[in-house]
C-alpha positions in Angstrom: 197.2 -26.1 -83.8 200.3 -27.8 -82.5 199.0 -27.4 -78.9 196.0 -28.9 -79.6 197.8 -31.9 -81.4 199.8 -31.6 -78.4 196.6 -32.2 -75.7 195.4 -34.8 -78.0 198.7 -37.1 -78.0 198.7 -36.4 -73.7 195.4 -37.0 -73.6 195.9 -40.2 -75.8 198.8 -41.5 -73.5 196.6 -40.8 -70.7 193.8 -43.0 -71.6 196.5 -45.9 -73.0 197.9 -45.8 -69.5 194.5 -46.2 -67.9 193.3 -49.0 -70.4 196.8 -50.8 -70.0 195.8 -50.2 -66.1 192.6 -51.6 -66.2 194.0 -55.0 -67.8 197.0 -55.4 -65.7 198.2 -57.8 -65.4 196.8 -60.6 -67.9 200.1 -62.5 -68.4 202.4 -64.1 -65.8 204.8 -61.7 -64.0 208.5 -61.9 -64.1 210.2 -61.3 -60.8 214.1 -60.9 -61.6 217.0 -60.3 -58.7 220.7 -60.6 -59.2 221.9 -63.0 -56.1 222.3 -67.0 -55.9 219.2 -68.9 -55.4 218.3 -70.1 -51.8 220.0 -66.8 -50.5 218.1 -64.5 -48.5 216.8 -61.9 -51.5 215.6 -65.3 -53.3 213.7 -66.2 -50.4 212.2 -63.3 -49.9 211.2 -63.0 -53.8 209.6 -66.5 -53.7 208.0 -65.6 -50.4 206.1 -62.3 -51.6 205.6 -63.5 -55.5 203.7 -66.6 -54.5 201.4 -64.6 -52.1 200.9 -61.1 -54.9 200.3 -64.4 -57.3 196.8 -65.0 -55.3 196.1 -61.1 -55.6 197.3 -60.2 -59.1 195.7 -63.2 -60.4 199.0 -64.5 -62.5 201.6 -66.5 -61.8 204.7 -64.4 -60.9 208.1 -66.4 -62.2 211.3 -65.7 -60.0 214.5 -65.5 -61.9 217.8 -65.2 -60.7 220.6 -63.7 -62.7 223.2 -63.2 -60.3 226.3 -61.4 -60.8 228.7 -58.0 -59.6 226.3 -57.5 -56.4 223.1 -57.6 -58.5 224.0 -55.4 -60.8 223.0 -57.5 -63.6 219.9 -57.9 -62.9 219.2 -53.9 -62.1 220.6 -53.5 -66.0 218.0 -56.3 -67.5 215.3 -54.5 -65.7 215.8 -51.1 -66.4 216.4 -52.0 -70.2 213.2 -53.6 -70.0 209.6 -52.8 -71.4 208.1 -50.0 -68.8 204.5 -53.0 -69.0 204.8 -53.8 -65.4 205.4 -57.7 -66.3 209.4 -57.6 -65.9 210.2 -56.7 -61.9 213.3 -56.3 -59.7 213.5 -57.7 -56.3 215.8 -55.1 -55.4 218.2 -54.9 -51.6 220.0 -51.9 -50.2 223.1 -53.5 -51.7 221.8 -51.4 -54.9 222.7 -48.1 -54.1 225.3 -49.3 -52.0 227.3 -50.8 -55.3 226.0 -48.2 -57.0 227.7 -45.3 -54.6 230.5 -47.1 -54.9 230.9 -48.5 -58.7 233.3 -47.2 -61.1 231.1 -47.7 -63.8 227.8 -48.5 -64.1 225.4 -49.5 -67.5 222.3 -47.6 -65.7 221.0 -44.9 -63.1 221.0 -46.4 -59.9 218.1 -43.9 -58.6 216.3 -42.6 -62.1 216.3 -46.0 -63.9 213.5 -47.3 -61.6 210.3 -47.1 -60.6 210.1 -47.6 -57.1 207.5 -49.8 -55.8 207.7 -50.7 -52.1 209.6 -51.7 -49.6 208.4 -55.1 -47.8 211.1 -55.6 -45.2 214.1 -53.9 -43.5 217.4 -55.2 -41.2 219.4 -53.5 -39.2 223.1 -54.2 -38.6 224.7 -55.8 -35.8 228.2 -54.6 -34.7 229.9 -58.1 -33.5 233.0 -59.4 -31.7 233.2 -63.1 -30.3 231.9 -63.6 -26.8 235.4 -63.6 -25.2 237.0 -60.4 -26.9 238.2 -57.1 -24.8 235.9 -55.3 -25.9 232.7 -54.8 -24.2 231.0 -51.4 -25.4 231.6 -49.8 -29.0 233.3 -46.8 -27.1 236.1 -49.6 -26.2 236.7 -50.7 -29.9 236.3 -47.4 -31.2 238.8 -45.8 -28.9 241.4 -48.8 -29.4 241.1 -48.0 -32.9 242.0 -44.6 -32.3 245.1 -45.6 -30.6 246.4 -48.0 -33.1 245.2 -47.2 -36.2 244.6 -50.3 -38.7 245.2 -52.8 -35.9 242.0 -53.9 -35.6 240.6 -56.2 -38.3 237.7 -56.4 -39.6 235.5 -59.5 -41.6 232.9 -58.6 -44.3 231.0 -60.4 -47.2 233.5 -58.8 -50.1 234.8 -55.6 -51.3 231.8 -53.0 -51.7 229.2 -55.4 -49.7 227.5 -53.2 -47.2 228.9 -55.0 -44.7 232.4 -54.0 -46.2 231.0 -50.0 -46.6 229.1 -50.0 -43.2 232.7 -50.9 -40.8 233.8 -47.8 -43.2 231.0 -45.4 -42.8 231.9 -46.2 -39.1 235.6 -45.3 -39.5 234.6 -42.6 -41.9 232.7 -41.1 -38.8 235.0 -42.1 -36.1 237.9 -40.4 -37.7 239.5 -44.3 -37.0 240.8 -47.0 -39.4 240.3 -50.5 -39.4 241.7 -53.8 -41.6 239.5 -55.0 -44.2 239.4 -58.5 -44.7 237.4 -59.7 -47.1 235.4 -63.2 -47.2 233.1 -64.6 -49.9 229.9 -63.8 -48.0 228.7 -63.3 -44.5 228.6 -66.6 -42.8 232.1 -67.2 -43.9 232.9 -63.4 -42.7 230.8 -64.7 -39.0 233.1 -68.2 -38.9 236.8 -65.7 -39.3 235.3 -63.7 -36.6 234.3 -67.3 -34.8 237.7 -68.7 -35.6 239.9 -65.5 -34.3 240.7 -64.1 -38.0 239.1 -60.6 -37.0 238.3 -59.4 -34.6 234.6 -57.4 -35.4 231.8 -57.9 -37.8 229.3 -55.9 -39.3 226.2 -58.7 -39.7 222.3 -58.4 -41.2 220.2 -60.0 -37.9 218.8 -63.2 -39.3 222.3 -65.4 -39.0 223.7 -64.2 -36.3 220.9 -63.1 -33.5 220.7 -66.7 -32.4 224.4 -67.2 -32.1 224.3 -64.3 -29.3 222.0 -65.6 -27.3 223.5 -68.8 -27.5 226.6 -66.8 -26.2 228.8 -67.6 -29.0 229.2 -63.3 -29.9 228.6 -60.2 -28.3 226.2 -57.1 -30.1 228.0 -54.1 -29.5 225.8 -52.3 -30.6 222.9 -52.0 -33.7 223.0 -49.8 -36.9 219.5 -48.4 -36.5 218.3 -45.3 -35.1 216.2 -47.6 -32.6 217.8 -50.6 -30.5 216.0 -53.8 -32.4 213.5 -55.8 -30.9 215.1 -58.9 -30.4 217.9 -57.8 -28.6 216.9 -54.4 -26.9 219.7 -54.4 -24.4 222.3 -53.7 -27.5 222.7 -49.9 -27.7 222.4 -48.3 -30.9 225.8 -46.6 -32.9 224.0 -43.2 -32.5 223.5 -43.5 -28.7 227.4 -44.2 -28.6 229.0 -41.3 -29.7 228.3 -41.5 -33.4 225.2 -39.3 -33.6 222.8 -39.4 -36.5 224.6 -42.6 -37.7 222.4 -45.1 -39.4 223.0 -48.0 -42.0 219.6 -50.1 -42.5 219.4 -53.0 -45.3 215.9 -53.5 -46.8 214.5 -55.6 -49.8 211.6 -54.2 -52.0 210.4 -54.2 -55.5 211.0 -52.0 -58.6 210.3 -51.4 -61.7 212.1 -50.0 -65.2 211.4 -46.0 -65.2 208.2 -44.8 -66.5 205.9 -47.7 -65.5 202.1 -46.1 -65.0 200.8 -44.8 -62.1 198.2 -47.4 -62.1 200.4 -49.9 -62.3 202.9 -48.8 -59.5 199.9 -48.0 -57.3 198.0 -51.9 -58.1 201.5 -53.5 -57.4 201.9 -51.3 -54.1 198.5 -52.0 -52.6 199.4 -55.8 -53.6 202.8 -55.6 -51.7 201.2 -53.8 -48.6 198.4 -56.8 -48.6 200.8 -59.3 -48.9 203.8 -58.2 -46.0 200.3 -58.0 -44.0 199.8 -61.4 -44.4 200.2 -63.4 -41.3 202.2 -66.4 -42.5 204.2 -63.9 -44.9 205.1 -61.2 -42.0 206.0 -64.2 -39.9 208.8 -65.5 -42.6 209.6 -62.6 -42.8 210.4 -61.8 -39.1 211.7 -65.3 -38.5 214.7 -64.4 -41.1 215.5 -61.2 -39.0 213.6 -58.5 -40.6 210.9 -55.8 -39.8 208.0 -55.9 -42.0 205.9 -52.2 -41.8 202.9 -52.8 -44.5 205.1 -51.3 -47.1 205.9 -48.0 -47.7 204.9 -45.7 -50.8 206.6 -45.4 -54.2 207.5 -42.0 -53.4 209.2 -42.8 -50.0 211.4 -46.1 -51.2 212.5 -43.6 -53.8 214.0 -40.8 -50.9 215.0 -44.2 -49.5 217.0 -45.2 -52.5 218.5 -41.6 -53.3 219.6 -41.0 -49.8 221.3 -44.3 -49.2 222.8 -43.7 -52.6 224.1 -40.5 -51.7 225.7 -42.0 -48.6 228.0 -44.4 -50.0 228.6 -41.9 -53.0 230.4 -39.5 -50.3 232.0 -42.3 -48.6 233.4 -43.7 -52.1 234.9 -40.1 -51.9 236.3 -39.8 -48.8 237.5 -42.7 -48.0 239.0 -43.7 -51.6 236.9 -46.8 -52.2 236.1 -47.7 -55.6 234.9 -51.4 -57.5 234.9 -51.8 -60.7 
């Protein structure tokens, strides 16, 4: 008796799921992220949400509620009602905080249900245009020399541009001076102005600056060399093997949405980065749209970044509160 009551509540939940499926979504969409507005994630949140609008049929309604590295936000959403009408416009600085937190109000990996990524940016290793150092191999060896002598410029302590200089160091078996700005283009003008002397920048605000000749790449954190500057070696191909750090945006929602739902907002994502106009925007601010991926692979994504700043955290003694 109580495993046929048993089959009868599944098979209940089942068809709820499906009807809930079939009628999604009849009510605008909420699409929440935890950084400033006119920043890069809230660009890229207006960007998709006015384009999945035409396909879902609803308005989607971006709202920002920034705060400790968008955080925030990832709690709100989490917490929220698992209906597929309350999204997060999620970056890579999520695991990234979350590897390196001291506490944290959620599960950075099991909290969620991944959606799809719709964009991703590699690093660029920087120094200004007249420094020393002309290959990665120079800086890295200098740093072995004279440990902590070398400074360093990032967005903040426990940015990924702060935790990607120390997954370097953390690899290199080297040390380096943290500096700490209040964002990346103020981190880019110390390295401009002489303050430090490397960077660790996303693509978009800085690509144009090295052509210009104002920096030098030394070299790019992704397992390829990127296309706009394919003369820039990657980390891995200089003595660093297997080393990768890659920054991506994408879209979540709180754990157990339903299947149906994940899968209608994936296929909407994937139609949408496939847009023209939107994979243009999208590659004019630096990135590399790929159609989306599946729920299943931003999740590995997610859990394997997340396990990468969680050992660094570790061996390298960082922690945020």
């Amino acid at each position: 008796m109580k495993l046929r009551i048993l089959g009868a509540l599944l098979a209940l939940a089942a068809l709820t799921g499906v009807a809930l499926a079939q009628d999604y979504p009849s009510r605008p969409i909420r699409f929440i992220h935890g950084f400033p507005p006119g920043g890069n994630v809230d660009i890229i949140a207006r960007l998709l949400g006015a384009e999945m609008s035409k396909g879902l049929g609803q308005p989607v309604v971006i709202e920002a509620k920034p705060g400790v590295a968008g955080s925030l936000a990832a709690e709100f959403v989490a917490r929220s009602d698992p209906d597929g009408y309350t999204l997060l416009v999620v970056p890579s600085a999520h695991p990234a905080h979350g590897g390196l937190a001291k506490k944290l109000r959620y599960r950075v990996v099991d909290d969620f249900q991944w959606i799809s990524v719709a964009s991703f940016y590699p690093f660029l290793i920087c120094v200004r245009a007249d420094s020393r150092f002309r290959t990665l191999t120079d800086l890295i060896d200098e740093a072995r020399k004279n440990p902590g002598a070398l400074k360093y410029g990032s967005g903040g302590v426990g940015s990924i541009l702060h935790t990607t200089v120390e997954l370097l160091a953390n690899r290199t078996n080297t040390k380096f001076l943290h500096v700490p700005y209040r964002g990346e283009v103020p981190a880019i003008t110390g390295l401009l102005q002489g303050e430090v002397d490397i960077v660790a920048v996303t693509t978009g605000p800085i690509t144009t600056r090295i052509r210009g000749g104002e920096f030098r790449a030394l070299g790019v954190t992704s397992t390829a060399r990127w296309r706009d500057l394919g003369d820039v070696p990657t980390v891995a191909e200089q003595g660093v093997p297997g080393f990768e750090v890659i920054s991506w945006t994408g879209l979540a929602g709180p754990a157990k949405l339903p299947g149906a739902v994940v899968a209608r907002l994936n296929a909407e994502l994937r139609r949408t980065v496939a847009v023209p106009e939107v994979k243009a925007r999208l590659e004019a601010m630096g990135g590399d749209p790929r159609g989306g991926t599946s729920a299943d692979e931003m999740r590995d994504l997610v859990a394997s970044q997340f396990a990468t700043w969680s050992r660094l955290a570790k061996d390298a003694g960082i922690e945020i509160e």
